[in-house]
C-alpha positions in Angstrom: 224.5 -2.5 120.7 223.3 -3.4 124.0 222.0 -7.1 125.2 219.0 -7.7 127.3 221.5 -8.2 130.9 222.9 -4.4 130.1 218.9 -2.8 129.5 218.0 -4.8 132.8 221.2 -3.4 135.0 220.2 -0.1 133.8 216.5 -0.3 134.6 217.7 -1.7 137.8 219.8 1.3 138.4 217.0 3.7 138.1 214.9 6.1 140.8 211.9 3.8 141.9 208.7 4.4 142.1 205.4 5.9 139.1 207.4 9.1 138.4 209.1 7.0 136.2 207.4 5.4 133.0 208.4 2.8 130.6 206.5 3.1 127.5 206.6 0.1 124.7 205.7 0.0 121.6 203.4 -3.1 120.2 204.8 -4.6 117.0 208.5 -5.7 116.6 208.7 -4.4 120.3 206.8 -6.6 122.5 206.0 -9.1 120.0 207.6 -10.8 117.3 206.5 -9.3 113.7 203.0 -7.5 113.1 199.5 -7.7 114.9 197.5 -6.7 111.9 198.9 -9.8 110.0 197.4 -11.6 112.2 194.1 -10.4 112.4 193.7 -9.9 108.6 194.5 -13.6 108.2 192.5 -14.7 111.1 189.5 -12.7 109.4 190.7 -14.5 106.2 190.7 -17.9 107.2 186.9 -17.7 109.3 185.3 -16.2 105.9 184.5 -12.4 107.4 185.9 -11.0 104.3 184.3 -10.4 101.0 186.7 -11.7 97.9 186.8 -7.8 97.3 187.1 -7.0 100.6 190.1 -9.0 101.5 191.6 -8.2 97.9 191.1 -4.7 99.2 192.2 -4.8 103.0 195.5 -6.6 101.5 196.1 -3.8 99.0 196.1 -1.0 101.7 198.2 -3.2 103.9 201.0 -2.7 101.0 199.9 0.5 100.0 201.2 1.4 103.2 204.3 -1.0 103.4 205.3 1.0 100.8 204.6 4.1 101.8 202.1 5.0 99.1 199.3 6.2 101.7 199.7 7.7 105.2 198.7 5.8 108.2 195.9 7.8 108.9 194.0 6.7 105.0 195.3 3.3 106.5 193.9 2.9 109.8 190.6 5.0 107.9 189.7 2.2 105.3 190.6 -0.2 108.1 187.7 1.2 110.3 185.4 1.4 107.5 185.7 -2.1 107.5 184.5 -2.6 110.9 181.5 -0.2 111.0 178.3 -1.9 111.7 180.0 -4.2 114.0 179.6 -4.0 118.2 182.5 -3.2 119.8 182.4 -6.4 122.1 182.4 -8.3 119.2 185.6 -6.9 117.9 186.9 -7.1 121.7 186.4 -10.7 121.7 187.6 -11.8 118.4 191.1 -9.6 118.9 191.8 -12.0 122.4 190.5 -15.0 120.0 193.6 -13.7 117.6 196.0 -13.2 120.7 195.0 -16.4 122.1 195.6 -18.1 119.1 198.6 -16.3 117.2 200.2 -13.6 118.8 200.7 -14.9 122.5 203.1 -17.3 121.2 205.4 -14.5 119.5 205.6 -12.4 123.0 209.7 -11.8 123.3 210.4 -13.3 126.4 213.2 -10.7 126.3 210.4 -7.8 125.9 208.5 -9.5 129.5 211.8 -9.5 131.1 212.2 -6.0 130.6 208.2 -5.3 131.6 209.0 -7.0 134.9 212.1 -5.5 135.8 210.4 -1.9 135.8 207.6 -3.4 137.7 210.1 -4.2 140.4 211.6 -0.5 140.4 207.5 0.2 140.8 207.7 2.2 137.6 204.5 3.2 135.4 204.3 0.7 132.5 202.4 1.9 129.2 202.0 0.7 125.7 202.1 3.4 123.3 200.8 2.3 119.7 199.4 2.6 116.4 197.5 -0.4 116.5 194.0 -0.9 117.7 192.9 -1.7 121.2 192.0 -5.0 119.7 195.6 -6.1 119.2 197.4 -3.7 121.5 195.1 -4.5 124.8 195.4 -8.7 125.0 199.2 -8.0 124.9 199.1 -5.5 127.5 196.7 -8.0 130.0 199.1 -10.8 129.8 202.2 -8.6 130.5 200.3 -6.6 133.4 200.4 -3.4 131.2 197.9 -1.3 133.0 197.6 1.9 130.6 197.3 1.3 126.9 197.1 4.2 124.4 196.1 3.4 121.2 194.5 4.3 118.2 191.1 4.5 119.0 187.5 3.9 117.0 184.2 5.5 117.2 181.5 3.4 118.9 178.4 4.6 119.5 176.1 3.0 121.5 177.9 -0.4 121.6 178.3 -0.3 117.3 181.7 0.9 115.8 180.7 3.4 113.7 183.4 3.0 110.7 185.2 6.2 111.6 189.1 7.0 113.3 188.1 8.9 117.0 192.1 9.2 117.8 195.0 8.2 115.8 198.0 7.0 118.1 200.6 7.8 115.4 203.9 9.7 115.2 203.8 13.1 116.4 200.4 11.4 118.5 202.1 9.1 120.1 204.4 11.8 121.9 201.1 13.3 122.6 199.7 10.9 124.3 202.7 9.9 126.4 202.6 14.0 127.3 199.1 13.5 128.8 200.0 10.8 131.1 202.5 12.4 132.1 200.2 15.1 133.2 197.9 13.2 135.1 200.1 10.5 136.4 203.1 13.1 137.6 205.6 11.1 135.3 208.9 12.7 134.9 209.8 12.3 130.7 213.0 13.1 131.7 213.5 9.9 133.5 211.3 7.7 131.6 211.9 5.1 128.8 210.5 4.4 125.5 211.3 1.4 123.2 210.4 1.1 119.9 211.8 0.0 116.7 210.2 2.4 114.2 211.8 5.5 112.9 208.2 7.3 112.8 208.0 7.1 116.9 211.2 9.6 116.6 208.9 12.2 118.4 208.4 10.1 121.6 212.0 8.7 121.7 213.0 12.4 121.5 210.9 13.3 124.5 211.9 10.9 127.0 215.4 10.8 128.2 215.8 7.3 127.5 215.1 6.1 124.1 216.0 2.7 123.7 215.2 1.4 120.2 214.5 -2.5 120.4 214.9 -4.4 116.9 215.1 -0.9 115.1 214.5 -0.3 111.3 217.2 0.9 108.9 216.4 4.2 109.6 216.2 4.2 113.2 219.0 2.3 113.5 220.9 4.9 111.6 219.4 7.1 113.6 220.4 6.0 116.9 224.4 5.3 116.0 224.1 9.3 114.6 222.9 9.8 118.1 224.6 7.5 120.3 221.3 5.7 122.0 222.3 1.6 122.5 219.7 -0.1 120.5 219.2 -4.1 120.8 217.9 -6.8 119.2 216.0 -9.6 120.0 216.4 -13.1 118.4 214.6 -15.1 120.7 211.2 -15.1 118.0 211.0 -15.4 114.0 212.0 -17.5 111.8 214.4 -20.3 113.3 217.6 -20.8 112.5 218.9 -24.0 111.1 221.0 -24.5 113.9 217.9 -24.4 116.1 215.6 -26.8 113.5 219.2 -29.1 113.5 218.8 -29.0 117.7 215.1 -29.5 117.3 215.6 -32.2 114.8 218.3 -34.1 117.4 216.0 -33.9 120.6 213.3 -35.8 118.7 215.7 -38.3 117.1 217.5 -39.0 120.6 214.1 -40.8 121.3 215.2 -43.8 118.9 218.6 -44.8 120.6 217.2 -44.0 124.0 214.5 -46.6 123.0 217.3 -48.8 121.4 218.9 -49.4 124.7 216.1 -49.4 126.7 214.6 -52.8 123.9 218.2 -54.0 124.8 217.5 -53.4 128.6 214.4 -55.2 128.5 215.5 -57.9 126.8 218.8 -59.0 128.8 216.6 -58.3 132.1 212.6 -58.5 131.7 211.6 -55.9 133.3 209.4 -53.4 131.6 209.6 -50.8 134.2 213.5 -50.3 134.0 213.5 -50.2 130.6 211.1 -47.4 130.6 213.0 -45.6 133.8 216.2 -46.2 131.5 214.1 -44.8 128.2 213.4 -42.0 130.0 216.4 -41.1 132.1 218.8 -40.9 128.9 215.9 -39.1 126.9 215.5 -36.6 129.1 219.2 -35.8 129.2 219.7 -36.3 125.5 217.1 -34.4 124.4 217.4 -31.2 126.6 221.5 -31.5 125.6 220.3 -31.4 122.1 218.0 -28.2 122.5 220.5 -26.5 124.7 217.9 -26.6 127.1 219.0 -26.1 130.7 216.5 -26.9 133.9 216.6 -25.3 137.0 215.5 -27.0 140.1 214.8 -25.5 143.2 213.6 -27.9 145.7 214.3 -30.9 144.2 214.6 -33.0 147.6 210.4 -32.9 147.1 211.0 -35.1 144.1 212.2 -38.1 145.9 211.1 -37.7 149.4 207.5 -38.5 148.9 207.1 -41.6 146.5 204.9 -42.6 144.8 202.9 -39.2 144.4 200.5 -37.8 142.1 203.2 -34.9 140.4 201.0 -31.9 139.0 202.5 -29.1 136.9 201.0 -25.9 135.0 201.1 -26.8 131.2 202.8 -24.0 129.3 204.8 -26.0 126.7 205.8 -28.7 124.7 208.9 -28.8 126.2 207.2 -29.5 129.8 206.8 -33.5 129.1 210.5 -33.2 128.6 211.5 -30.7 131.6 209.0 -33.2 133.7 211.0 -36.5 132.2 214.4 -35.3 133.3 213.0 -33.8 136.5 211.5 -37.3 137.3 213.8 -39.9 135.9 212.2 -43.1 137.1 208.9 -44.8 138.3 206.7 -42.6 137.2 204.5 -42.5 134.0 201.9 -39.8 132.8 197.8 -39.4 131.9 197.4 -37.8 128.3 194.4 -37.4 126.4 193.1 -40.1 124.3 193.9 -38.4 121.1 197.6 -38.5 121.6 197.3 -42.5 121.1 196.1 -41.8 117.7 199.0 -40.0 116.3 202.2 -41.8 114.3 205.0 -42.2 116.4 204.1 -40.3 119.6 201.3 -42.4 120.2 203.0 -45.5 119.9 206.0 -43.9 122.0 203.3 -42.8 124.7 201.6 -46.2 124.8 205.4 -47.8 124.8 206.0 -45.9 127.7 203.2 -46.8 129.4 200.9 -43.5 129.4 197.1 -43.7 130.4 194.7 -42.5 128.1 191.7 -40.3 129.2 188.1 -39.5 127.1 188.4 -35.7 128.4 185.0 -35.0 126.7 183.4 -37.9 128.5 183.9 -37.0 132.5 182.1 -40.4 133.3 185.0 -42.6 131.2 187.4 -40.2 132.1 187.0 -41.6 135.7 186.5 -45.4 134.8 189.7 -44.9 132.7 191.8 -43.2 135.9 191.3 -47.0 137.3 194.7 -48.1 135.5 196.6 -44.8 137.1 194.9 -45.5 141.0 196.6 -49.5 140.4 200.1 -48.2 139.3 200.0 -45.5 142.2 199.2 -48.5 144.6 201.9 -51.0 142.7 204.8 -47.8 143.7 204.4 -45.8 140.3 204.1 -42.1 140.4 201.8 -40.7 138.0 202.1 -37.1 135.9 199.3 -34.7 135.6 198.9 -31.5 133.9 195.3 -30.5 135.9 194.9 -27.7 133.4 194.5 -30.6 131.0 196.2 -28.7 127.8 198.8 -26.2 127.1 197.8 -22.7 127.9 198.6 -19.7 125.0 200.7 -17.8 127.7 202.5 -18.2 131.5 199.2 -17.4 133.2 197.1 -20.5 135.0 193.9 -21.9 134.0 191.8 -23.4 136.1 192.2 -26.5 136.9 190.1 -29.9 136.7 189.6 -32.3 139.4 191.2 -35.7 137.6 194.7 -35.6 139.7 193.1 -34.8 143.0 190.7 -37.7 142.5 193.6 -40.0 141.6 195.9 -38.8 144.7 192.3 -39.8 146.8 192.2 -43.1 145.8 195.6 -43.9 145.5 196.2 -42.5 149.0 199.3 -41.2 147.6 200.7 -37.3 148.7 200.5 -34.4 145.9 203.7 -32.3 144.9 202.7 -29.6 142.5 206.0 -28.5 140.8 206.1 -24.9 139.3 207.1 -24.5 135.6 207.7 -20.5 135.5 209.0 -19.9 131.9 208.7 -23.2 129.6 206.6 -20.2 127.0 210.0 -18.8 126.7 211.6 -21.1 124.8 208.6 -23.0 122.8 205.2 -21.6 123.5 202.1 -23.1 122.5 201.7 -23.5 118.3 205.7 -23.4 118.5 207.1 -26.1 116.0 210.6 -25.0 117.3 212.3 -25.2 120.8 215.0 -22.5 121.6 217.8 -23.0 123.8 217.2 -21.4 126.8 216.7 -22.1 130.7 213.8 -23.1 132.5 212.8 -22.4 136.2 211.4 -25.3 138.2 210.2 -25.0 141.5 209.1 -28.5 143.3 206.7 -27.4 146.5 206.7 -29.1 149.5 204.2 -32.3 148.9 200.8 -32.1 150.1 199.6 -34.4 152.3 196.3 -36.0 151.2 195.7 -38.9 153.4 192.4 -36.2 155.3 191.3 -35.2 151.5 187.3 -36.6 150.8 185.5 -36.4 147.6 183.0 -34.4 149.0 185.5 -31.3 149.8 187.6 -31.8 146.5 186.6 -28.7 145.5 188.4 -27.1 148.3 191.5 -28.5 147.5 191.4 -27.7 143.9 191.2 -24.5 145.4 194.2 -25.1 148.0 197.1 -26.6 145.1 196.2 -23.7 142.5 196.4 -21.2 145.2 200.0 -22.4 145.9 200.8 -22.0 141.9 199.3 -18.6 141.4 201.8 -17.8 144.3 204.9 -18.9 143.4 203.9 -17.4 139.6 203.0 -14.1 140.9 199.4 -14.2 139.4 197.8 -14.2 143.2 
């Protein structure tokens, strides 16, 4: 078996350059268990099936788990399905499915190995059985630029019901042959990773196979033939180790709050309890996840006080990474429906957080009052400017509440840089996994020439300077 550190090494050892190719498969490959799951349920739960029609999509799913039908008859009563329907429909509801339930089960191992062959300037490809409706979202967010796929029939903007190109088997090789053709790609050279024994064709034809979470039979496969295979355990079903760590980060909360009540009652003072609250849950909690944080330019977090703090929301774990990177004097602006939930709203409200009516921009202003006074009284305050969690490590845009609040309060801006909080427990993630997280704190902004009137610009400015350091410019 290899691990993820040998694969990289390798890649890293390789010619540079688009001779080269790295082929991936979709499902068990790049993501964590199977796309069409997802989409059959998602069609499920929104009421596009027919009783008979579901009852009939989930037989052929096991028809074919089972090996009872070939994947063509499969992916053929599949598109009969879908005739009638316009293609930009079913475009749209695959990124609604991605956004929603497969983004979260991307291996962070499988990106790792995406961006190390980008960095040898190699030509990336997914090569899978799967539609373009679950296999191009996934190649988007990983920077995939060729996708081939098994392909419907559309006419004139409807899907006509009928297969135009299986990607399958035997067609897969096929289809890796013909970029190869046109793109000058050297086979010989190239990678593929899979972990199905039916892509046996393609593994053969490139002159690196590397089998990634492999079935029985290619596993058996590759010891006969000596190609390292490697598995991921990054996604799936938790461990109870990991739902024991999970389970300790979220009870360190009540003894961090224990000594902090203690705190505030031997001295009065509200704020050090909370800056004691947070400093031993920040350190208790990321000990109990196995979570490490790594900081670079953590001078920015002290130099500049108070500050407006913004980050790019990714995670769950960011309020945590953001607590232990900030320690003291600082609290955060949540939206109002956090107050509302058992425990964590009373936790929030404890820890002084500021509620905001995001769906009311005229309250959400007369409510950022409270955050302008503690800036002015030496608080820092905590922003996502994203305002909620994205499905995946790229940036949405941003809204204007922090910069208005850094106006007001006079106060610099330090945007700090989460790269890889999805990692370890994307968005929908019940779960955290032990991992590390890159920070990067940016020199702070100074706001004290910033006017409402040019906000926009500086909106602009500070997600600019994220999009850089994430590589998404």
């Amino acid at each position: 078996m290899a691990n993820l550190a040998q694969l990289v090494s390798e890649i890293e050892g390789t010619a540079p350059g688009p001779g080269t190719a790295a082929f991936f498969d979709l499902d068990r490959t790049l993501i964590a268990g199977f796309s069409a799951q997802d989409v059959l349920l998602e069609r499920a739960l929104a009421g596009d099936f027919a009783m008979h029609s579901l009852f009939e999509a989930v037989g052929s799913a096991l028809e074919y788990g089972t090996g009872r039908i070939e994947f063509v008859e499969f992916v053929n009563r599949a598109a009969r399905d879908l005739a009638g329907r316009p293609e930009a429909d079913n475009l749209a509801f695959g990124q609604k499915v991605f956004d929603k339930r497969v983004a979260q089960r991307i291996y962070p191992e499988a990106r790792a190995l995406v961006e190390a062959h980008r960095r040898r300037g190699h030509t990336l490809a997914v090569v899978s059985s799967a539609t373009p409706y679950q296999a191009e979202p996934v190649a988007r967010d990983l920077g995939i630029e060729h996708v081939m796929c098994t392909r419907l029939e559309v006419e004139n903007g409807i899907c006509t019901g009928r297969v135009a190109e299986a990607c399958f088997g035997p067609g897969k090789a096929a289809a890796a042959k013909r970029l190869a053709s046109e793109r000058d790609i050297d086979l010989a050279r190239s990678f593929f990773y899979s972990d199905g024994f039916e892509d046996l064709p393609l593994m053969e034809a490139v002159g690196k196979p590397r089998p990634l979470n492999p079935d029985v039979r290619l596993a058996v496969e590759a010891r006969r033939r000596g190609w390292p295979a490697t598995r991921f355990k990054s996604r799936g079903t938790p461990s109870f180790r990991e739902l024991a760590r999970m389970g300790m980060a979220l009870g360190a909360a009540l003894p961090a709050a224990g000594f902090s009540l203690v705190d505030y009652a031997l001295n009065g003072s509200a704020r050090e309890a909370r800056n004691l609250f947070n400093a031993l849950w920040g350190e208790l909690a990321t000990a109990a996840v196995d979570l490490k944080v790594e900081v670079e330019g953590e001078a920015h977090v002290w130099s500049h006080r108070p500050a407006v703090f913004v980050f790019n929301h990714q995670s769950a774990l960011d309020a945590v990474v953001m607590i232990k990177l900030l320690r003291r004097d600082f609290t955060g602006v949540g939206k109002k429906e956090i107050a509302s939930m058992p425990v964590v709203g009373q936790a929030a409200s404890l820890m002084g957080i500021i509620f905001v009516d995001r769906a009311n921009s005229a309250k959400a202003i007369a409510a950022l009052k409270p955050a302008v006074d503690a800036l002015k009284s030496g608080t820092s305050i905590v922003i996502a400017p994203e305002g909620t969690r994205s499905p995946t490590n790229h940036l949405g845009k941003f809204k204007k509440g922090a910069f208005h609040l850094a106006i007001q309060g006079g106060v610099p801006m330090v945007p700090v840089v989460i790269r890889n909080a999805t990692d370890w427990m994307p968005k929908g993630a019940l779960i955290a996994r032990r991992g590390t997280v890159h920070v990067k704190v940016l020199t702070p902004i100074d706001t004290s020439d910033w006017a409402v009137a040019s906000v926009d610009e500086h909106v602009a400015d500070v997600r600019g300077r994220f999009l850089a350091e994430l590589g998404q410019a």
